[in-house]
C-alpha positions in Angstrom: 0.0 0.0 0.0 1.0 3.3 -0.4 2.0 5.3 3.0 1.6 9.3 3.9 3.2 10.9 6.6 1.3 11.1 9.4 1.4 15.3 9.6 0.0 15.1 5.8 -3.0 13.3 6.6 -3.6 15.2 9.5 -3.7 18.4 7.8 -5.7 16.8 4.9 -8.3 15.1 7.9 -8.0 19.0 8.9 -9.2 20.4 5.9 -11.9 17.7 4.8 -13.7 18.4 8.5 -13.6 22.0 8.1 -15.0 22.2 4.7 -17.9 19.7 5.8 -18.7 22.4 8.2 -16.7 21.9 11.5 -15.0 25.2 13.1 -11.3 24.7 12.4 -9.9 23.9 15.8 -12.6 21.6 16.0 -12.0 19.4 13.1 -7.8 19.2 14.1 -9.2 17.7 17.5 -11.2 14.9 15.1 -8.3 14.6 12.7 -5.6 14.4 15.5 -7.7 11.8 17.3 -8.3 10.0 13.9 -4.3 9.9 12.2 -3.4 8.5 16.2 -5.8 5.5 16.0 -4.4 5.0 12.1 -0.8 4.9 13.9 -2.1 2.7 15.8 -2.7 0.3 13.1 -6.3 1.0 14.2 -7.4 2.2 11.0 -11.4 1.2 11.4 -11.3 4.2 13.7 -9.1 6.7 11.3 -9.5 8.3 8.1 -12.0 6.1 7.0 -14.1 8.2 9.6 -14.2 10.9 7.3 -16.6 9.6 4.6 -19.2 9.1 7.5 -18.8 12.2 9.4 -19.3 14.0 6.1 -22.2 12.9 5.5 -23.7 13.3 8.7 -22.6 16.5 9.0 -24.1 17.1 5.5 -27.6 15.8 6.9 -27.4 17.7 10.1 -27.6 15.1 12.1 -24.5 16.5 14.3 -23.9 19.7 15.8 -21.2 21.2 13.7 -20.7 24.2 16.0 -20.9 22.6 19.6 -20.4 24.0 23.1 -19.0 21.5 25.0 -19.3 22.6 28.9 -19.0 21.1 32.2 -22.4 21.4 33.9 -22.1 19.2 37.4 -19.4 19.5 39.6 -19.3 18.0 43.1 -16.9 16.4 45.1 -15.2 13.3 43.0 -17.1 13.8 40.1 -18.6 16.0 37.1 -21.1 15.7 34.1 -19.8 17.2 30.8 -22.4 18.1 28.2 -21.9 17.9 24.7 -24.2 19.8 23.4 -25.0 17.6 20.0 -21.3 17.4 18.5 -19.0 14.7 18.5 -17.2 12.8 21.6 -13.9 14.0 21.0 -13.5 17.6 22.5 -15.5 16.8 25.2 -14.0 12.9 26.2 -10.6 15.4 25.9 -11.9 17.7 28.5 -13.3 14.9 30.7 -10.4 12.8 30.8 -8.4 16.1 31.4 -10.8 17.0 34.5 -10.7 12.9 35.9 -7.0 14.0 36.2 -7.6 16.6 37.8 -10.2 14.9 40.1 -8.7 12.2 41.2 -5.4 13.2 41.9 -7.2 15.7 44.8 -9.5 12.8 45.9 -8.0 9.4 45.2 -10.6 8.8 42.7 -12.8 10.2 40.5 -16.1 10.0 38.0 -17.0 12.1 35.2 -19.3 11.1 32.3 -20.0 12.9 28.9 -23.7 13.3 27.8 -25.3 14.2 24.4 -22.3 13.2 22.6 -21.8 11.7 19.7 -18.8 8.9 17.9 -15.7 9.4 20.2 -13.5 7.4 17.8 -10.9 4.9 19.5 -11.2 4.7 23.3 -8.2 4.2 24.4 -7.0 8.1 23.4 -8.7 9.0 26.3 -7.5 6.1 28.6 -4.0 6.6 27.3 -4.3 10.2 28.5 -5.3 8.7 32.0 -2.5 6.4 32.2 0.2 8.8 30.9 -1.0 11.4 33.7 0.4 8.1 36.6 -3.2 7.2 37.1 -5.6 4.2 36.0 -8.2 4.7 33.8 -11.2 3.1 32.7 -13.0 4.7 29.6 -16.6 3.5 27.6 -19.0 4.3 25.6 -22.6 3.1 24.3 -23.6 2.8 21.4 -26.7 2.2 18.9 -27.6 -1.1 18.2 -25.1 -3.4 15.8 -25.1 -6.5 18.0 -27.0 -8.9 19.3 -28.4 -10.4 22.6 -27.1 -13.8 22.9 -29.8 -15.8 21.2 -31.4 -13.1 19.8 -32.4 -13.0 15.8 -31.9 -9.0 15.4 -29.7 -6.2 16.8 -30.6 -4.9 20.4 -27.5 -3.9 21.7 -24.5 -1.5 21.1 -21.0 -3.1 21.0 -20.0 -0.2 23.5 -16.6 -0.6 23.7 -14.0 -0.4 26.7 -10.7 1.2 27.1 -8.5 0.4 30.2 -4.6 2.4 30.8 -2.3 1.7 33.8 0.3 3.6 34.8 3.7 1.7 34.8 6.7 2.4 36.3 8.6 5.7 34.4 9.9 5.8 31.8 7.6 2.5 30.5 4.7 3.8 28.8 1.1 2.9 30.4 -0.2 -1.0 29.8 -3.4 -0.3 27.7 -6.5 -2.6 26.4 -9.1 -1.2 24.3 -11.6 -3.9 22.7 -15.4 -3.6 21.3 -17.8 -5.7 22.9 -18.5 -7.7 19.7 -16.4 -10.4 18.2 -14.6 -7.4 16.1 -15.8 -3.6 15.8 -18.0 -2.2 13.7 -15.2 -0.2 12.3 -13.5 -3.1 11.2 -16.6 -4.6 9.1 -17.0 -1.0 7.5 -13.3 -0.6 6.4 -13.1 -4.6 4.8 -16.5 -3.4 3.1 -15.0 -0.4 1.6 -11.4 -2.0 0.7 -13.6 -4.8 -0.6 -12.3 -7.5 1.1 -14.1 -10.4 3.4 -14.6 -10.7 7.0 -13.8 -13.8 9.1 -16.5 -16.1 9.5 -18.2 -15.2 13.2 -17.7 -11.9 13.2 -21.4 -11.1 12.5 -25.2 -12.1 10.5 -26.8 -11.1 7.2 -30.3 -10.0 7.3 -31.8 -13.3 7.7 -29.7 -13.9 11.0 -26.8 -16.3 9.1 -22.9 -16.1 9.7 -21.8 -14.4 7.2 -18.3 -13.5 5.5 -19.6 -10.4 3.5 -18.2 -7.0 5.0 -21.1 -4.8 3.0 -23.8 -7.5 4.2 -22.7 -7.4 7.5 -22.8 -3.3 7.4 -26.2 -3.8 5.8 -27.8 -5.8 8.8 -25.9 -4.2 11.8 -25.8 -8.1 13.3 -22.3 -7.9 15.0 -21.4 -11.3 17.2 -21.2 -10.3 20.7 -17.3 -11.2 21.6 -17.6 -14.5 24.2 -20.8 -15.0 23.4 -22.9 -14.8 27.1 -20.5 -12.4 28.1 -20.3 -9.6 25.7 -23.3 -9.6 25.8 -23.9 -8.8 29.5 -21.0 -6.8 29.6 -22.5 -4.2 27.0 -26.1 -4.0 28.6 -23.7 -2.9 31.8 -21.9 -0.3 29.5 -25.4 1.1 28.7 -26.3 1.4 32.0 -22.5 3.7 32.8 -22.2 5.6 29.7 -25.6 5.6 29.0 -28.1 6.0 31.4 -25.8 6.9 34.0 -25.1 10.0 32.4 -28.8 10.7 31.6 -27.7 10.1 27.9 -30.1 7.7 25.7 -30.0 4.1 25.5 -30.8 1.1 23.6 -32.8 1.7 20.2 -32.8 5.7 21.4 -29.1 5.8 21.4 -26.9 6.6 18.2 -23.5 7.8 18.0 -23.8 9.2 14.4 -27.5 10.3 13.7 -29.0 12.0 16.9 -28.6 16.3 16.5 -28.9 16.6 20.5 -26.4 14.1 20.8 -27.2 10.1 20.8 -24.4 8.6 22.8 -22.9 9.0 26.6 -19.5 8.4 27.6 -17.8 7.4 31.1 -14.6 7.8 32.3 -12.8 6.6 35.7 -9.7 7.7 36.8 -7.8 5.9 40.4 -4.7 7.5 41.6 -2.6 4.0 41.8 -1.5 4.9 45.7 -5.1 4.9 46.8 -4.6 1.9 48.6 -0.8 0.8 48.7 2.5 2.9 48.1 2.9 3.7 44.6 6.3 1.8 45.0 4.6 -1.3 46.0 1.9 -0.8 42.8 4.9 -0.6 40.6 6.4 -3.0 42.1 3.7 -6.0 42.2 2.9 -4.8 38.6 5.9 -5.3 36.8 6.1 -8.6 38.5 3.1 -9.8 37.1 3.9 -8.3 33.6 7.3 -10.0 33.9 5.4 -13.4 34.9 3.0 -13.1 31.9 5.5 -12.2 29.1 7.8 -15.1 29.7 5.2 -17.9 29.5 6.1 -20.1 26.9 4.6 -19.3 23.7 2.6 -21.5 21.8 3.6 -23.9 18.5 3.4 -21.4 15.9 3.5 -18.1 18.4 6.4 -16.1 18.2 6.1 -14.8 21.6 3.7 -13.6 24.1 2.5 -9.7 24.0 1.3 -7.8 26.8 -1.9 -5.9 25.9 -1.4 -2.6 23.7 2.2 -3.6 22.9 1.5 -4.5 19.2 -0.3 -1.1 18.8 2.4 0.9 20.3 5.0 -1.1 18.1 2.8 -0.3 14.9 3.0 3.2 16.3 6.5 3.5 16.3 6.5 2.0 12.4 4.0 4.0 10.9 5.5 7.2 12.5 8.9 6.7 11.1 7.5 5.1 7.9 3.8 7.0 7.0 0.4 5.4 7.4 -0.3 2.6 4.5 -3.9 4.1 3.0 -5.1 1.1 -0.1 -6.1 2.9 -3.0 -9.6 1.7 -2.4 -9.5 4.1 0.6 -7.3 7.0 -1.4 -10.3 6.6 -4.1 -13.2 7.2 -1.8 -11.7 10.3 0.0 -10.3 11.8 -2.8 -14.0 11.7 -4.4 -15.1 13.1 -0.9 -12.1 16.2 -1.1 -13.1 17.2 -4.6 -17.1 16.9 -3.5 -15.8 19.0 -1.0 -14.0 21.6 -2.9 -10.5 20.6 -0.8 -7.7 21.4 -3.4 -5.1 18.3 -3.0 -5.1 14.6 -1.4 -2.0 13.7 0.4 -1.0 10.3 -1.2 -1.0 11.9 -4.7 2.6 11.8 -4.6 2.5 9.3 -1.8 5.7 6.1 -1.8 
């Protein structure tokens, strides 16, 4: 594939968001957000996000000029509202305030309501971790999976983001995962690169495991990851993101198509001393991290990873190398910058 230099894309993400009608600063939050998760090798969750936000931006389904403001504060904890835009700013500002928060009280609570898409979790959670504190991030969702045993979509795959701090200079230990067998993100990019997914990932309309991405995006019937267990797992998301933060739920909730704002967000923060020295958290940390990286691998396994380390080694590649963009991708947004009046695509001259 060809790659782009991670500033390039941002600029270009930069320029496509302000031209489908985002204030400036606005769309660089979006664009930085989206160019990290592509660094990421999270690419269901980067550029591609433009083609969608476009066009709900283009309906007026999303509050292109939002005032995100806190409006609880007491104690521990604080409400953020959104005020109809999208989940980055304000997930930003709540992630900045759990800081805050919780290194004054121990611990700390703040949620996000009438939001919108938030893009990868874990930017936030990362944020958390980097700041010496554990964080716990999620979000709800509209409906793309299903209820174990169910024949139709009744549940969001309301993803989870987890940080912890380690031991300077080691960056934080992070998991981020969707509650469905693989994101929703993932089935939209195969369906736009045109490939397949892997059998299990999700349904067709008539409820049967499918391996075609634009079917799948077609019937919104996502696996639930683990089966039992994803599922209950989300309907507990809904409860934190969602109707903890008086944001809506269920069939009401939808993080793309809602102009007061569909979707609610939580966020935790827990200063890592709360209980023990931070020495002794360190400490009994990197003990277990040690433990778990030198089980023996598998037949066939290289070696065992620790959660987030692929990611952050992707990172490292893409950022020295560019971010690989397939020229199904490249074709789609450059129809979407000329629809849009921006003047150049970055992987025009792209290697």
């Amino acid at each position: 594939m060809p790659t782009v230099p991670a500033a390039q894309l941002e600029d270009f993400a930069t320029d496509v968001l302000t031209a489908a009608g985002l204030e400036r600063d606005e769309a660089a939050t979006i664009a930085q957000c989206l160019v990290r998760a592509n660094l990421c090798g999270v690419d269901s969750h980067g550029v591609l996000r433009l083609i969608q936000y476009s066009q709900c931006l283009a309906d007026g389904d999303v509050n292109p000029h939002p005032h995100a403001r806190v409006v609880v504060r007491s104690g521990c904890s604080a409400l953020i509202d959104a005020d109809g835009g999208y989940g980055y700013r304000p997930t930003l500002m709540a992630s900045a305030l759990a800081v805050e928060l919780a290194t004054a009280h121990g611990m700390s609570v703040v949620g996000v309501r009438a939001s919108h898409h938030f893009g990868m979790a874990a930017t936030y959670a990362e944020r958390i971790g980097q700041a010496s504190l554990v964080g716990v991030v999620t979000t709800n969702t509209s409906p793309v999976m299903v209820a174990f045993g169910a024949s139709r979509s009744v549940m969001g795959n309301n993803p989870m983001a987890f940080a912890v701090p380690r031991r300077p200079p080691r960056p934080p230990l992070i998991a981020d995962m969707a509650l469905s067998q693989a994101s929703f993100g993932k089935v939209r990019l195969a369906a736009a690169e045109g490939r397949s997914i892997p059998l299990g990932w999700a349904y067709d309309s008539q409820g049967r495991p499918t391996t075609d991405a634009a079917e799948a995006v077609r019937s919104h019937l996502l696996a639930p990851m683990g089966g039992h267990k994803g599922y209950a797992l989300s309907l507990m998301v809904d409860v934190l993101a969602g109707i903890l933060t008086g944001s809506p739920v269920g069939g009401s909730a939808h993080g793309h198509r809602h102009p007061a704002g569909g979707s609610g967000h939580f966020v935790l923060a827990i200063r890592p001393d709360l209980f023990v020295s931070r020495e002794t958290f360190y400490d009994e940390l990197e003990g277990r991290l040690q433990e778990v990286a030198a089980t023996p691998p598998a037949e066939g396994v290289s070696r065992v990873y620790l959660p987030g380390e692929i990611e952050a080694t992707t990172r490292a590649v893409r950022q020295a190398e560019g971010v690989p963009v397939s020229e199904e991708l490249a074709s789609q947004l450059g129809d979407l910058a000329s629809r849009l009046g921006v003047a150049s695509t970055p992987w025009d001259g792209a290697g």
